[in-house]
SEGU-138315 format. One record per residue: x, y, z of N, C-alpha, C in turn. Coordinates in steps of 0.1 Angstrom, whole numbers, padded with zeros to 4 digits, always signed. Example, Ala and Ser with C-alpha at 12.3 -4.5 7.8 and 13.67 -1.06 7.14 Angstrom:
+0132-0057+0078+0123-0045+0078+0132-0033+0078/+0128-0022+0071+0137-0011+0071+0129+0000+0079/
***
This chain:
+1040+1962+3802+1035+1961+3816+1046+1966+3826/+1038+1972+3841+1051+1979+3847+1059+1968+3853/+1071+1971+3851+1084+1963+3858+1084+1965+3870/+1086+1952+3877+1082+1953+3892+1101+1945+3898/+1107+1955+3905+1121+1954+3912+1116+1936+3917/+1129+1928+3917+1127+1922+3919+1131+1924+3939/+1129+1914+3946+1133+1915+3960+1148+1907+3964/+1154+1907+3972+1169+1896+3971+1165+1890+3984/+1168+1878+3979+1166+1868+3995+1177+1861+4003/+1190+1872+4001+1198+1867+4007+1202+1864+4021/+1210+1861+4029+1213+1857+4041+1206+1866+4048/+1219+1880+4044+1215+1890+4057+1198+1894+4057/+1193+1890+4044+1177+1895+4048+1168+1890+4055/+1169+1872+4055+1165+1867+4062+1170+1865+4080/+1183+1875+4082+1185+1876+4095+1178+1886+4103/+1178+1894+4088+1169+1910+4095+1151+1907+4102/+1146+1900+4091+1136+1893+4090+1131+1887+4106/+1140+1879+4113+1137+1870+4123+1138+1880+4135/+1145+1894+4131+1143+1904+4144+1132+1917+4142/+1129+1919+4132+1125+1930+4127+1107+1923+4120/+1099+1934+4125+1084+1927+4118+1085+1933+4107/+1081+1926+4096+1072+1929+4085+1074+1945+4085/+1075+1946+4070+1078+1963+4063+1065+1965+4056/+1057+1975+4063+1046+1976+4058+1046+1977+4041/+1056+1987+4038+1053+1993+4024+1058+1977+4015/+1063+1972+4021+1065+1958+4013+1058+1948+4012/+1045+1945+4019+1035+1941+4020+1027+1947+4011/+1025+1961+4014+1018+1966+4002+1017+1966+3987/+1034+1966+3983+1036+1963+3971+1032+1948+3967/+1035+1938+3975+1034+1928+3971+1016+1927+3965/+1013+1930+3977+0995+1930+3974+0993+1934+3958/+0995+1945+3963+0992+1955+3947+0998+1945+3932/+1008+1938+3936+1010+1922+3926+0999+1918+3930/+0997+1911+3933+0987+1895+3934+0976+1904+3927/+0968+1916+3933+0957+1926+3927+0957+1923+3913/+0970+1931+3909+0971+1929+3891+0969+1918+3886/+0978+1905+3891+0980+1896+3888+0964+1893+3883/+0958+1891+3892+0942+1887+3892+0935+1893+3885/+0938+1905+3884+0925+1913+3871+0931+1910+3857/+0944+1906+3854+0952+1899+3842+0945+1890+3840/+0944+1876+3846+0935+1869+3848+0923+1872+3844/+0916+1880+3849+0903+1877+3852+0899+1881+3833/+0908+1896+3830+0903+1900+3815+0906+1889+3805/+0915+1879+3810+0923+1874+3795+0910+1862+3791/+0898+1858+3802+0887+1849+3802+0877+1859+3791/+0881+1870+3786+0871+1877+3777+0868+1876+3767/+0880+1866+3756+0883+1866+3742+0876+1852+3740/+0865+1842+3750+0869+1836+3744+0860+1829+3733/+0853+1838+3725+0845+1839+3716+0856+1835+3702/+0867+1839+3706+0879+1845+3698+0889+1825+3694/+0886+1821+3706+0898+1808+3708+0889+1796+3708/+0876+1795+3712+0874+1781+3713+0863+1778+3705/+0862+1765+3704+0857+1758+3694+0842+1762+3688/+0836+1763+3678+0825+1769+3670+0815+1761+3678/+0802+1775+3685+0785+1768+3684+0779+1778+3676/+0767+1772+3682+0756+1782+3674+0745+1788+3686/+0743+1798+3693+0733+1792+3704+0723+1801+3699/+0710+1797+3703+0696+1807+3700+0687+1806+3717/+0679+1816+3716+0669+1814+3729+0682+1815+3743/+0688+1821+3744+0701+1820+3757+0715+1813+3754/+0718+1806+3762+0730+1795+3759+0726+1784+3757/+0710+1780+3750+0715+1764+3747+0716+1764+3732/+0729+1749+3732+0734+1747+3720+0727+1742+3710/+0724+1743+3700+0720+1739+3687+0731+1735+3681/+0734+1719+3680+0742+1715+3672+0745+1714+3654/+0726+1712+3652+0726+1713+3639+0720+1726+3630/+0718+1739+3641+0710+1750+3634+0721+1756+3621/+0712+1756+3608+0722+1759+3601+0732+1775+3597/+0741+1775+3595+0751+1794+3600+0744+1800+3596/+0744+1813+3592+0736+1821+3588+0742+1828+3572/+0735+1834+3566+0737+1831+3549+0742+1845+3553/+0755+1847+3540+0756+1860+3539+0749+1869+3529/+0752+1881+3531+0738+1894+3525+0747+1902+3514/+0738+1899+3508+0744+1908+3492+0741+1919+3496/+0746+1935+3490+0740+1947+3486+0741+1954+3480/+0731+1960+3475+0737+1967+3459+0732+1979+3466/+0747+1986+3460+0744+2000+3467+0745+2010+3456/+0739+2020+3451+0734+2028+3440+0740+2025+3430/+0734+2011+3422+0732+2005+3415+0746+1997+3413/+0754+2002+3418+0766+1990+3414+0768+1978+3417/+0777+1970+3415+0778+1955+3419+0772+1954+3432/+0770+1943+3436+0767+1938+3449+0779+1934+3457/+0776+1937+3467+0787+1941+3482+0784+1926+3488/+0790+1918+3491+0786+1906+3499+0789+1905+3510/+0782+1905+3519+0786+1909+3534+0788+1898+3546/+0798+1900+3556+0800+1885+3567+0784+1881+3570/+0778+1870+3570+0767+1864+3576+0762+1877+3590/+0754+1884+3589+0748+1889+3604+0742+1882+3610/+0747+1889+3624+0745+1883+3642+0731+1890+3640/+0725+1880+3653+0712+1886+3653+0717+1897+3664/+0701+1905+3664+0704+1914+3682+0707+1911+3689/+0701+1900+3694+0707+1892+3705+0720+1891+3708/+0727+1887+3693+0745+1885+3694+0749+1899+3697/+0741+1906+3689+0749+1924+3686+0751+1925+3704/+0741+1924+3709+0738+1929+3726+0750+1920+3735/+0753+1910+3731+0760+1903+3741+0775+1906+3738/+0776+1913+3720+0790+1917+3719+0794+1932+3725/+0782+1940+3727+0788+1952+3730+0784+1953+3743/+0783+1943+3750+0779+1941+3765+0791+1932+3771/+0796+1927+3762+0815+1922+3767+0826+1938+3766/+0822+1945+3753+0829+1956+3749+0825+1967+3761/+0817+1969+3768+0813+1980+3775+0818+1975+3789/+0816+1961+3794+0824+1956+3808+0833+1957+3807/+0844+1958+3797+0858+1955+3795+0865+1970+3798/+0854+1976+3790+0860+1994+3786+0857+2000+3797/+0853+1996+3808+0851+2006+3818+0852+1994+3833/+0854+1985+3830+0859+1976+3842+0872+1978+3847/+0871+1980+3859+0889+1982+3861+0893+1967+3870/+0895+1965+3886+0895+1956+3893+0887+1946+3894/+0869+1952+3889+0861+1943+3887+0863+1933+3879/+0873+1938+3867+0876+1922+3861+0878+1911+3870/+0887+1912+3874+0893+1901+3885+0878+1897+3890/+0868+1896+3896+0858+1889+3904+0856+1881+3895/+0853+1864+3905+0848+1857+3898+0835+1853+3891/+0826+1866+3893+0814+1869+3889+0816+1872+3874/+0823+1883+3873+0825+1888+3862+0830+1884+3855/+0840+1872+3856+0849+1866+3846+0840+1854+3842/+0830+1851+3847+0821+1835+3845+0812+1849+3838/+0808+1854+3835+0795+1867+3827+0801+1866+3815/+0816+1872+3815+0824+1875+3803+0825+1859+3794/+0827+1848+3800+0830+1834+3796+0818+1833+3790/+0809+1833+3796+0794+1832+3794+0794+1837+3780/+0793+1849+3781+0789+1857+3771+0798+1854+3755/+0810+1853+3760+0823+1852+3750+0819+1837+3743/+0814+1827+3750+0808+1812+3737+0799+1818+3734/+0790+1823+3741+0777+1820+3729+0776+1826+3718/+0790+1836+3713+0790+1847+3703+0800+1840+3694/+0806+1830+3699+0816+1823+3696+0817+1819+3681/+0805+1822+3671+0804+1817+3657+0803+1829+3648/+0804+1843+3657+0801+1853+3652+0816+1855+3643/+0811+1856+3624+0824+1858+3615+0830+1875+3621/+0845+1871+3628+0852+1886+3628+0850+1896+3623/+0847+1899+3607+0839+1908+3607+0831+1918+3609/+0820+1906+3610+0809+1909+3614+0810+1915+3632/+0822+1909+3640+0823+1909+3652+0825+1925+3655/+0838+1924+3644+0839+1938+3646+0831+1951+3641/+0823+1947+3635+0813+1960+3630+0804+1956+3641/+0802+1949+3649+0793+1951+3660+0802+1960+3674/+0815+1963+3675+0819+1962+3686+0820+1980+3687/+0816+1986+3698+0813+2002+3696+0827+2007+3699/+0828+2013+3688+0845+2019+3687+0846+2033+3697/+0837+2036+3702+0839+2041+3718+0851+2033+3726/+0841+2018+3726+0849+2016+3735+0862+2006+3735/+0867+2006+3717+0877+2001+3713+0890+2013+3714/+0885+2023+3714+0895+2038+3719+0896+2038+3729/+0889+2033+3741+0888+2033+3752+0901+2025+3755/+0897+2012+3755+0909+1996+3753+0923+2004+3758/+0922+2005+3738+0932+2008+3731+0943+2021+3738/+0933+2033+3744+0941+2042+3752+0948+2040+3766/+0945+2029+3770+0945+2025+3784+0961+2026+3787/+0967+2027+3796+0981+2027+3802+0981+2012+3803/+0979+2004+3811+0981+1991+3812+0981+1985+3802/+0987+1975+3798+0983+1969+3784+0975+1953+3784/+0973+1951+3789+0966+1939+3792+0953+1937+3789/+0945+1947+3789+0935+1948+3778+0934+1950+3764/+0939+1957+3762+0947+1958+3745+0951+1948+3740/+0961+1944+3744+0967+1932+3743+0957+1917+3742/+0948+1918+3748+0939+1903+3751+0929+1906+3739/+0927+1917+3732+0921+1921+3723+0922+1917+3709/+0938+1922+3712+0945+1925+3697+0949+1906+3692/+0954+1901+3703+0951+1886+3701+0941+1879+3699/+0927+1882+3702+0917+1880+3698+0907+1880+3683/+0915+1892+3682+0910+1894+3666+0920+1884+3662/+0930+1888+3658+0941+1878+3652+0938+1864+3651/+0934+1857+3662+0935+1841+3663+0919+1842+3651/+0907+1847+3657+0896+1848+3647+0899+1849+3631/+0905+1861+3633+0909+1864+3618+0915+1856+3608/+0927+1850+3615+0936+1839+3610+0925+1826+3608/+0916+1823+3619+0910+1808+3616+0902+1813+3598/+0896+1825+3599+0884+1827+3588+0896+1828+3576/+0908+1831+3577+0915+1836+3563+0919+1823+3558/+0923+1810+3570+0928+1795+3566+0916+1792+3553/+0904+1792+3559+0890+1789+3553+0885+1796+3540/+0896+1809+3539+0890+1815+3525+0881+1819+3522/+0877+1827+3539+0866+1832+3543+0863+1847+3545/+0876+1854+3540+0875+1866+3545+0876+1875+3529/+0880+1874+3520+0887+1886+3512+0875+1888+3502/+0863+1876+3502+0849+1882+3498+0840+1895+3502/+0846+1895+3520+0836+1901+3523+0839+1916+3522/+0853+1912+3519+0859+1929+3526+0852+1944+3517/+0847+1942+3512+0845+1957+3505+0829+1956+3511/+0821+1949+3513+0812+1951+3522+0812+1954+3535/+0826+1949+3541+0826+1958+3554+0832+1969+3554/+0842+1970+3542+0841+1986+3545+0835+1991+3540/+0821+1989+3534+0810+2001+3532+0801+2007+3543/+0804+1989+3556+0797+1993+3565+0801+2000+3577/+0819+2006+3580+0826+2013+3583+0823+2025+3577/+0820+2031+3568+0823+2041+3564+0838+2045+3561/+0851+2033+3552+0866+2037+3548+0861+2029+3537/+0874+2027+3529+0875+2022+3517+0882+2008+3517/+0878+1999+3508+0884+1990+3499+0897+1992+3500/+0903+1997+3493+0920+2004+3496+0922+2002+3511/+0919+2010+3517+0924+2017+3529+0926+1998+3538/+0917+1991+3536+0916+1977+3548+0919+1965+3539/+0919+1966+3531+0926+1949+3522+0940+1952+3525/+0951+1962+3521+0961+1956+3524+0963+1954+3537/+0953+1954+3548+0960+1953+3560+0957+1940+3564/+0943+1935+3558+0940+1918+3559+0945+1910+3553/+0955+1912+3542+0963+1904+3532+0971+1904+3540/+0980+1912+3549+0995+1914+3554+0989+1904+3567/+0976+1906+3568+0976+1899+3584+0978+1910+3597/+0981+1922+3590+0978+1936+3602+0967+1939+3610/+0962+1925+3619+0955+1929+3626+0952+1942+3638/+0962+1943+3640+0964+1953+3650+0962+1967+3643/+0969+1969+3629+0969+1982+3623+0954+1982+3615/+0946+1968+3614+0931+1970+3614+0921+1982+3624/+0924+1973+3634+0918+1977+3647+0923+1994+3647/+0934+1997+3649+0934+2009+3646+0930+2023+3641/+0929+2016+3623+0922+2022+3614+0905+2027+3614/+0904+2012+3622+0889+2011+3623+0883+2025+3634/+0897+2022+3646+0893+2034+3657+0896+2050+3650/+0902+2052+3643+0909+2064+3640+0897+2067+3627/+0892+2061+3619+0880+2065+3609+0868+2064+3617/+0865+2065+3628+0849+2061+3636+0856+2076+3643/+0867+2077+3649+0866+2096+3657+0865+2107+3643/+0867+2103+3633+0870+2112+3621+0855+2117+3619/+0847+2106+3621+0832+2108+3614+0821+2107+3628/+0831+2106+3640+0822+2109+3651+0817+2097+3658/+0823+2082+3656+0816+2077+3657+0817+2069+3671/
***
C-alpha cells in the first residue's frame, strides 16, 4: 500500500498554523486518506461468504436452517474412474458469485458507498455455504486477473485471505483432497499441477495458477 509521509506537529507548526490559513495541498492529501481509507473499508465487507458462520438460503435470503447441503457429483469421464466433484451451487448461487466478482473487478470508489458494501454483505452470506471449490470454479477468471493486476493491493489482498480462511475451514474437515482431481478437470490443468499447492496450503499460488491456465486457453 502507498506510504503516506507522515506530518510533524511540532511547536513551530502549530505557531505557523494560528497565522497562516490552511494549505490547500494539505487538505487535499489528507482527503485523498480518509477517500482510501473508506473504499479499504468498504471492499474488505466482500469476503464475507469467506469468514462467517455456515447457511443455507433458497428463494432470496431467507434462511433454511434445516435444508439438507447439497450431495457431491461423481463423473466418469471416457470411461475412467469417477471424478468426485465439490457439491454444486445452484444458478442462483453461480449469479450472486460472479455478481460480487464483477462489482469488485470494476468498482473503484464505489466500493466505499454504503449501498454497495450492504449489496456485497448481502450477497457474500447468502453464498456463504458455497464449498471453495466449487466457489472458485464459479468465479470468472476475467475478473480474478483483473483483482489480481490492480496497483493497489487491497483488493487482492481481501481475496487472497478469503480463499485461504475457506480453504483452511474445508481442509480441517477433510473436505478438500477428494475433490481435487475433479476440479481440475473442471479447470481444464491437472491433478499434478494443484494438489501440491493445496497440500502446502498455497493458496495464493492456487489462485494464480488458476488465472494464468484460464489466459493460456482463453478463458
Amino acid at each position: 500500500m502507498t506510504e503516506i509521509s507522515s506530518i510533524s506537529f511540532e511547536e513551530p507548526y502549530y505557531d505557523n498554523l494560528k497565522s497562516d490559513p490552511p494549505c490547500p495541498l494539505l487538505w487535499q492529501k489528507v482527503g485523498r486518506v480518509v477517500l482510501w481509507s473508506s473504499a479499504f473499508s468498504g471492499v474488505s465487507a466482500f469476503i464475507p461468504a469467506l469468514v462467517r458462520k455456515k447457511r443455507v438460503y433458497v428463494h432470496g435470503s431467507v434462511p433454511q436452517a434445516h435444508a439438507p447441503p447439497p450431495e457431491p457429483v461423481a463423473v466418469v469421464i471416457d470411461g475412467d474412474a469417477p471424478l468426485l466433484k465439490a457439491p454444486r451451487c445452484t444458478a442462483e448461487e453461480e449469479g450472486k458469485i460472479r455478481k460480487i466478482f464483477t462489482t469488485i473487478a470494476e468498482g473503484g470508489l464505489s466500493l466505499a458507498w454504503p449501498a454497495t458494501r450492504r449489496e456485497l454483505e448481502r450477497l457474500g452470506e447468502e453464498i456463504d455455504h458455497v464449498h471453495p471449490l466449487e466457489f472458485l470454479r464459479c468465479v470468472p477468471k476475467n475478473h480474478l486477473r483483473t483483482i489480481f493486476n490492480e496497483t493497489l493491493p487491497f483488493k487482492k489482498d481481501k481475496v487472497r485471505e478469503g480463499v485461504a480462511k475457506n480453504m483452511e475451514r474445508e481442509r480441517t474437515r477433510n473436505n478438500l483432497a477428494q475433490y481435487i482431481a475433479g476440479f481440475a478437470a473442471d479447470m481444464r490443468t491437472t491433478d499434478g499441477a494443484i494438489r501440491p499447492l493445496i497440500q502446502a496450503g498455497d493458496w495464493q499460488g492456487l489462485v494464480l495458477h488458476l488465472i494464468e491456465t484460464s489466459a493460456v486457453r482463453g478463458g
